[in-house]
C-alpha positions as CSV (number, residue, x, y, z in Angstrom):
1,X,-19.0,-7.4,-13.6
2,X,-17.0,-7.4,-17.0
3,X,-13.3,-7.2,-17.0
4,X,-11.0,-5.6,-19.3
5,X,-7.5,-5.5,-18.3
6,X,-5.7,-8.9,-17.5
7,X,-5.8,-10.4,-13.5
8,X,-3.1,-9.1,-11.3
9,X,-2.3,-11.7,-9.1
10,X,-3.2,-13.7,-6.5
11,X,-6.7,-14.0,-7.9
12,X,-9.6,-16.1,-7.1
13,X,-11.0,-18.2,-10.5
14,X,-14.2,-20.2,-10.3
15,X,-14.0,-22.8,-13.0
16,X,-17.7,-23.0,-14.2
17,X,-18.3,-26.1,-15.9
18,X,-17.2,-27.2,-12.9
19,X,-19.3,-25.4,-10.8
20,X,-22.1,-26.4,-12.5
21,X,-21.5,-30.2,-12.8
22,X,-21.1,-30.2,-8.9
23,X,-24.1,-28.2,-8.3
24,X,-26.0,-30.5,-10.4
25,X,-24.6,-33.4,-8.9
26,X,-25.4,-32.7,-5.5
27,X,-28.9,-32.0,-6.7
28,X,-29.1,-35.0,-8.5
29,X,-28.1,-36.7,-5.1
30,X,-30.6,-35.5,-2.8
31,X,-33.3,-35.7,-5.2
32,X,-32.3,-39.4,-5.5
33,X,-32.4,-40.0,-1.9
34,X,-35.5,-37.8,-1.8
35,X,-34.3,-35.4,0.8
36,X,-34.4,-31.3,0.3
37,X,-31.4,-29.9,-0.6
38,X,-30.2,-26.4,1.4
39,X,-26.8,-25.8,0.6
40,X,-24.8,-23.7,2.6
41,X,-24.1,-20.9,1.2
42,X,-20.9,-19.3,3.8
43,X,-19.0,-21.5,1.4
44,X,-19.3,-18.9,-1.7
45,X,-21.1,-16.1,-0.2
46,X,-22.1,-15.0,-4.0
47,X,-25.7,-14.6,-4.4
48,X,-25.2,-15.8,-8.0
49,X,-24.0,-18.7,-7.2
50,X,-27.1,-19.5,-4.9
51,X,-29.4,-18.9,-7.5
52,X,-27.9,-21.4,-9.7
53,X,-28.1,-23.5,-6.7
54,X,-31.9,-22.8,-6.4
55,X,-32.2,-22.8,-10.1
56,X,-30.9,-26.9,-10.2
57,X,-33.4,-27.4,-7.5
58,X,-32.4,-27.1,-4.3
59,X,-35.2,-25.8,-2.1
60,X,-33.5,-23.1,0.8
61,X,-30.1,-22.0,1.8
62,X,-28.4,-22.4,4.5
63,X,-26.2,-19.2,6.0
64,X,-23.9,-19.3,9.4
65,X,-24.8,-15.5,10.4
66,X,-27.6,-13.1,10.6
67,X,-25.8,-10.5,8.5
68,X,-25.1,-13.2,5.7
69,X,-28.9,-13.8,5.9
70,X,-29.4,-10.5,5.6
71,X,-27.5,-9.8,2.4
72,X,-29.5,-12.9,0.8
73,X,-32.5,-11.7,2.0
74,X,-32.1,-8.4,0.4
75,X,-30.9,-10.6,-3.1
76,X,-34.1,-12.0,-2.8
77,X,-34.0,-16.0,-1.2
78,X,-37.3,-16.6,0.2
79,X,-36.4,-19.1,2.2
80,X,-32.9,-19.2,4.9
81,X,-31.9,-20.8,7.9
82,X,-29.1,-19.6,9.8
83,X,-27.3,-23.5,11.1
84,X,-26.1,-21.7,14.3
85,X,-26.6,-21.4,17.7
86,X,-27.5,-18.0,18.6
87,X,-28.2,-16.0,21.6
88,X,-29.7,-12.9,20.7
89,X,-28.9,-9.0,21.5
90,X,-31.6,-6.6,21.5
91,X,-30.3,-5.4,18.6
92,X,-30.1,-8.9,17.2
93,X,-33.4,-9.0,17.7
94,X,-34.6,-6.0,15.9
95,X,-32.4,-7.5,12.9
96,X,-34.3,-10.7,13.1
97,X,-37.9,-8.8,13.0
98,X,-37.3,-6.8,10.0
99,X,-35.5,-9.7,8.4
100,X,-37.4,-9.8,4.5
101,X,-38.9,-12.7,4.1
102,X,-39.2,-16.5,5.9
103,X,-35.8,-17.0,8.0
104,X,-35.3,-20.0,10.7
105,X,-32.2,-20.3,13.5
106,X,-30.3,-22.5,15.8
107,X,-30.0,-22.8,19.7
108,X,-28.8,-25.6,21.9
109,X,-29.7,-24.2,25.0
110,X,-32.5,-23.4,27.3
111,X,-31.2,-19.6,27.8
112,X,-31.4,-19.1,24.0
113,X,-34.5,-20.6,23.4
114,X,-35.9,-18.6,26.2
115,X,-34.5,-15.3,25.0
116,X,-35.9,-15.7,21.7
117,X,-39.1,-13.5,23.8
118,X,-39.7,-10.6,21.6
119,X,-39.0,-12.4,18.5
120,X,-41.4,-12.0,15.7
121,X,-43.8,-15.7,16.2
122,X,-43.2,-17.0,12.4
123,X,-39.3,-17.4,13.3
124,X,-39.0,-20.5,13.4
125,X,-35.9,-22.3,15.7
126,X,-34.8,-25.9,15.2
127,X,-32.9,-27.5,18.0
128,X,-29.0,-28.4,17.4
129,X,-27.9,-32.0,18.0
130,X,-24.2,-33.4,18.4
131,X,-23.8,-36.5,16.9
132,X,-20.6,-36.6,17.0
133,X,-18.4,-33.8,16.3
134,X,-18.2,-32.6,19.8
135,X,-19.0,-28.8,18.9
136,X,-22.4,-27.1,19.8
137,X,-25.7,-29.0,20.0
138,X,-27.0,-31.0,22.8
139,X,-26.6,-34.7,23.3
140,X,-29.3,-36.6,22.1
141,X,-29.9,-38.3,25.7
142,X,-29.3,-35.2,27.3
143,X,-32.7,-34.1,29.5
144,X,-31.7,-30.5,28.5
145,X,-33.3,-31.6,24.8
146,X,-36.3,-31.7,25.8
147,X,-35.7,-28.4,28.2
148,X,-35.3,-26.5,25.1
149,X,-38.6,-27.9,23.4
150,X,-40.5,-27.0,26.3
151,X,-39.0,-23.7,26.3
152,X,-39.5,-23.3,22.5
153,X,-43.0,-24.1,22.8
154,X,-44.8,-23.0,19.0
155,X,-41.5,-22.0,17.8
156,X,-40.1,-25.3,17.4
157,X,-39.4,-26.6,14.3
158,X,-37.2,-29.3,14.1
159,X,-33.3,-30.8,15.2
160,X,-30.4,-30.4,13.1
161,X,-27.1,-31.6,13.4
162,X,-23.8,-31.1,11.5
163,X,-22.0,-34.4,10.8
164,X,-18.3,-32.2,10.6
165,X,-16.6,-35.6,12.0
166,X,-16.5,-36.5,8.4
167,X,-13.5,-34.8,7.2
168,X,-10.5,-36.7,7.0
169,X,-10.0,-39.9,4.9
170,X,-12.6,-43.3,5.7
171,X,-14.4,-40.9,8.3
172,X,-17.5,-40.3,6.3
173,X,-19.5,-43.6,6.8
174,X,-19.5,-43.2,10.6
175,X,-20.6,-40.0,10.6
176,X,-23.0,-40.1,8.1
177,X,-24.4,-42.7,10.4
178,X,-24.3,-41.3,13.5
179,X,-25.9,-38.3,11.8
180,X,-29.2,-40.1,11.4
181,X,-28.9,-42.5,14.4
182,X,-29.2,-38.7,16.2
183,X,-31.0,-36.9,14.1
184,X,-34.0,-39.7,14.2
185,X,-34.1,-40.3,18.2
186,X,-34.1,-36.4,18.4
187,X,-37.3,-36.4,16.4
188,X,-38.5,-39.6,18.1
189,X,-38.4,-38.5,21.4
190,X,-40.0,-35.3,20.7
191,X,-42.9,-36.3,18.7
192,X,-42.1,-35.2,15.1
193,X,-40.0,-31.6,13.7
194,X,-37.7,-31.5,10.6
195,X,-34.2,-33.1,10.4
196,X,-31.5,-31.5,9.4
197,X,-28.1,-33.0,8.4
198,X,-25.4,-33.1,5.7
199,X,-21.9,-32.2,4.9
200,X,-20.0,-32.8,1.9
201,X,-18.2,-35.5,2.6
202,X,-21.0,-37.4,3.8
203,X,-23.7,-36.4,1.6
204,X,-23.5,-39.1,-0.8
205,X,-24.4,-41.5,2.3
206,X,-26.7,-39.4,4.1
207,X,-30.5,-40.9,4.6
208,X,-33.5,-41.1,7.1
209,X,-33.3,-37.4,7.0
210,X,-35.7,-34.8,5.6
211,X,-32.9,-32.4,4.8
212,X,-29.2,-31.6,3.9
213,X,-26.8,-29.0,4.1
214,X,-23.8,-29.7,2.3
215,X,-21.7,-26.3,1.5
216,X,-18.1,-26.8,0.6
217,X,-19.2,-29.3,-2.1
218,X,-19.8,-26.8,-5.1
219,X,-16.3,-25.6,-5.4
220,X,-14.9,-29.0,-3.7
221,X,-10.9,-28.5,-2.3
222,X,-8.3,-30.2,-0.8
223,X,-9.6,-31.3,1.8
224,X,-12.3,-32.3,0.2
225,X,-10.0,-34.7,-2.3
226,X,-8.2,-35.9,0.7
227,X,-11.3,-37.1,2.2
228,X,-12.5,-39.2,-0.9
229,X,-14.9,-36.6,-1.4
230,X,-13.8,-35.2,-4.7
231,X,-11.5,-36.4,-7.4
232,X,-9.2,-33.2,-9.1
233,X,-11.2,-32.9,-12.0
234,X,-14.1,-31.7,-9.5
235,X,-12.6,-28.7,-7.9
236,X,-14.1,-25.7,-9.0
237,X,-12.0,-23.0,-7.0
238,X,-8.4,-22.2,-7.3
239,X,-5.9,-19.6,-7.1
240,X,-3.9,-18.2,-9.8
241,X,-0.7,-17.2,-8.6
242,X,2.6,-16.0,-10.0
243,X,6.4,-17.5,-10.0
244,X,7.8,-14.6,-8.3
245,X,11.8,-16.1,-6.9
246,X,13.3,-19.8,-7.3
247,X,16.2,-21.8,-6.1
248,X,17.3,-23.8,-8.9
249,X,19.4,-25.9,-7.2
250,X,17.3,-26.5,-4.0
251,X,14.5,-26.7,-6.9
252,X,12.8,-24.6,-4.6
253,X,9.5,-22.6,-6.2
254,X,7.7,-19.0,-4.6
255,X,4.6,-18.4,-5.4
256,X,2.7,-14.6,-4.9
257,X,-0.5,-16.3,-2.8
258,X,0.5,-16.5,0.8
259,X,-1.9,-17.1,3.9
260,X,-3.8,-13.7,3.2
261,X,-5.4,-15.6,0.3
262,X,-5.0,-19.2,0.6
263,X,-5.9,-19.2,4.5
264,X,-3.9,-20.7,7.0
265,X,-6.2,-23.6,7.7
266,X,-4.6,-26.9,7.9
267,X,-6.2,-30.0,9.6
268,X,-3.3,-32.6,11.1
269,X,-4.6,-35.5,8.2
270,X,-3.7,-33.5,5.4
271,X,-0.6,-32.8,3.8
272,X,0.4,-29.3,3.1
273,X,-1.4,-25.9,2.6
274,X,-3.0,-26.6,-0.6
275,X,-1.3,-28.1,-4.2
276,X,-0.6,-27.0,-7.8
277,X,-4.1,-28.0,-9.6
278,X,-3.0,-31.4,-12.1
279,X,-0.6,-32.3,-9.7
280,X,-2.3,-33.0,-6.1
281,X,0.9,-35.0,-5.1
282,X,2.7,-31.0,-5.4
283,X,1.9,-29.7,-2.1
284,X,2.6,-25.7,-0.6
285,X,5.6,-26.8,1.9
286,X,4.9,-23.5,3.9
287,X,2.7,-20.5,3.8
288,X,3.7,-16.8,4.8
289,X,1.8,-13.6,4.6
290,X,2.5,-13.1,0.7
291,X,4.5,-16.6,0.1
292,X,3.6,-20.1,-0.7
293,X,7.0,-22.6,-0.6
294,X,6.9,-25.3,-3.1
295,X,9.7,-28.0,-3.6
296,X,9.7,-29.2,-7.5
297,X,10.3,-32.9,-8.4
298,X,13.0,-34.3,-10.7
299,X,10.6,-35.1,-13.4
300,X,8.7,-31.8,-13.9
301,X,10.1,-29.3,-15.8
302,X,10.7,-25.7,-13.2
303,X,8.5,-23.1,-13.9
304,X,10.2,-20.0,-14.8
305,X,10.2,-16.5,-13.6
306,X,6.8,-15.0,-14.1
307,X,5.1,-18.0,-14.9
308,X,1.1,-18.2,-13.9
309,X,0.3,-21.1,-11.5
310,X,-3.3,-22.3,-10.3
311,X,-3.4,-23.2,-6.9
312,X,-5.8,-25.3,-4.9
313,X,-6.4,-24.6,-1.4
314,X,-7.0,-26.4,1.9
315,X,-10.5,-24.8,2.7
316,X,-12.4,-22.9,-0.2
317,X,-14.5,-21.1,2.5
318,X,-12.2,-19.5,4.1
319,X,-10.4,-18.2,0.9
320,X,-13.3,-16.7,-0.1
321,X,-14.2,-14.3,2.8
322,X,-10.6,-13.1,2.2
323,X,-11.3,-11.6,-1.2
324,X,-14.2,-8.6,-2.5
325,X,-14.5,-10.6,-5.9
326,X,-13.6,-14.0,-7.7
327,X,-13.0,-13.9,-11.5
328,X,-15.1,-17.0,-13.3
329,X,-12.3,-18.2,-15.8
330,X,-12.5,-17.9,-19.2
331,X,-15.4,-15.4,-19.1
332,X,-14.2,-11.8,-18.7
333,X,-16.3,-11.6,-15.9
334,X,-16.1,-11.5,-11.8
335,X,-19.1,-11.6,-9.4
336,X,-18.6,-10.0,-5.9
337,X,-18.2,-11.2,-3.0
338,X,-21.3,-9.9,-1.6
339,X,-21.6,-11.4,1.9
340,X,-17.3,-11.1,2.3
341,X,-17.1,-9.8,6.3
342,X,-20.7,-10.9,7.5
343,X,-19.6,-12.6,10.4
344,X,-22.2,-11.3,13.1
């Protein structure tokens, strides 16, 4: 979509030679280590962005939801696996059998394995592991892991595991570890399947695994940088945002881009909700609704009244599901948001 009139803001900018140097890093990566690349794709939700994704080579997508499948499905991607573990409705199910094209899921437990009855036979189902992050997936010495085989019988395809113990500064070693320690017992003990593993921040030191799932990595964040995932000249995603009230004495700085576009999420190991891009060290003091507190330093000159700021956020994926379009900088152009709200 062209656009012809200037961006009111808070607005959404994908930087694309930015974009595309991370996509074609992380592609670079896993074709290095030799293991497929499926991104996951509930970071952008932008079937445009995917295909560049498939286009530098990776080999699938990932999605967190049946009806985020579905919208890629409809775009065209041949090949999905939805990282979750589901129990399915009857109307789930009905979803699942007219789904276009080859689409995999997720279960962890005996009960969802067993209601996958009814399910078309070339759905596949890999079985989620936790190696670490203490979410879904079964233990890897757990009995109930080879329950769940049994009970998938010809459907089984595979274990797959989500390393999110990552995040947060000198955590990605561990978990990248633990990630195949897991992922290759799992296999191991149940006589072969895919493995399925990855996150961003532990991507670069992912191996022993036939597949990864990074998402967040192709518009990179704060979180990301505080990690040691990133550096600032990686981060694809920010949000412009206008000077709207100061304090000039308290130095004190209000932005237009509150929590309804930069999210509220804020892990305890970072600092602040997000920064002024060029200056990570500038971190959002507080978030409202339709504010986002900054305190100047000394030695940067106050931005005025009116003045257009680019803001990076804590968590890209969230910021995205709160907007219908993003705005590729530079271009005149915006691609919608075309998954935004798929959350069953």
């Amino acid at each position: 979509m062209t656009l012809n009139t200037p961006l009111e803001t808070p607005a959404v900018l994908i930087h694309r030679p930015q974009l595309l140097a991370n996509i074609a890093r992380m592609a670079q990566l896993a074709q290095d280590k030799g293991i497929k690349l499926r991104p996951h794709v509930k970071t952008h939700k932008i079937p445009e962005i995917a295909q560049l994704q498939l286009d530098a080579g990776a080999q699938g997508i990932t999605c967190a939801t049946i009806t985020e499948a579905e919208v890629f499905g409809r775009a065209g991607f041949p090949d999905i696996f939805i990282a979750y573990p589901l129990h399915l409705s009857d109307a789930a199910k009905a979803r699942l059998n007219a789904f276009p094209g080859k689409v995999s899921i997720g279960v962890d437990s005996v009960e969802a394995a067993k209601n996958l009855a009814g399910v078309r036979a070339d759905i596949k189902a890999l079985i989620e592991v936790d190696c670490g992050h203490r979410r879904s997936g079964v233990l890897p010495d757990s009995p109930e892991l080879a329950q769940i085989f049994r009970a998938l019988g010809d459907r089984y395809a595979g274990v797959f595991t989500f390393p999110g113990h990552s995040y947060g500064p000198g955590n990605a070693a561990s978990a990248a570890a633990a990630e195949t320690t897991a992922l290759q017992a799992c296999v191991e003990k149940l006589g072969g399947g895919l493995s399925s593993g990855g996150s961003s921040p532990s991507a670069a030191l992912s191996s022993g695994i036939d597949e990864m799932r990074p998402g967040v990595y192709v518009f990179n964040d704060a979180q990301q940088l505080d990690s040691g995932a990133c550096t600032p000249e990686d981060i694809a995603l920010t949000v412009l945002s206008t000077v709207v009230s100061r304090n000039v004495a308290e130095r004190r700085v209000i932005m237009d881009a509150g929590s309804k576009i930069l999210s509220t999420d804020k892990p305890a190991w970072i600092a602040g909700h997000g920064f002024v891009q060029g200056h990570p060290q500038l971190r959002i003091s507080a978030l409202s609704e339709h504010h986002a507190t900054l305190f100047w330093p000394a030695e940067l000159e106050l931005p005025e009244i009116g003045a257009q700021l680019e803001l990076v956020p804590n968590h890209a994926c969230n910021v995205i599901n709160l907007v219908d379009e993003v705005h590729v900088a530079g271009e005149n152009l915006s691609w919608q948001v075309a998954a935004r709200g798929k959350n069953s």
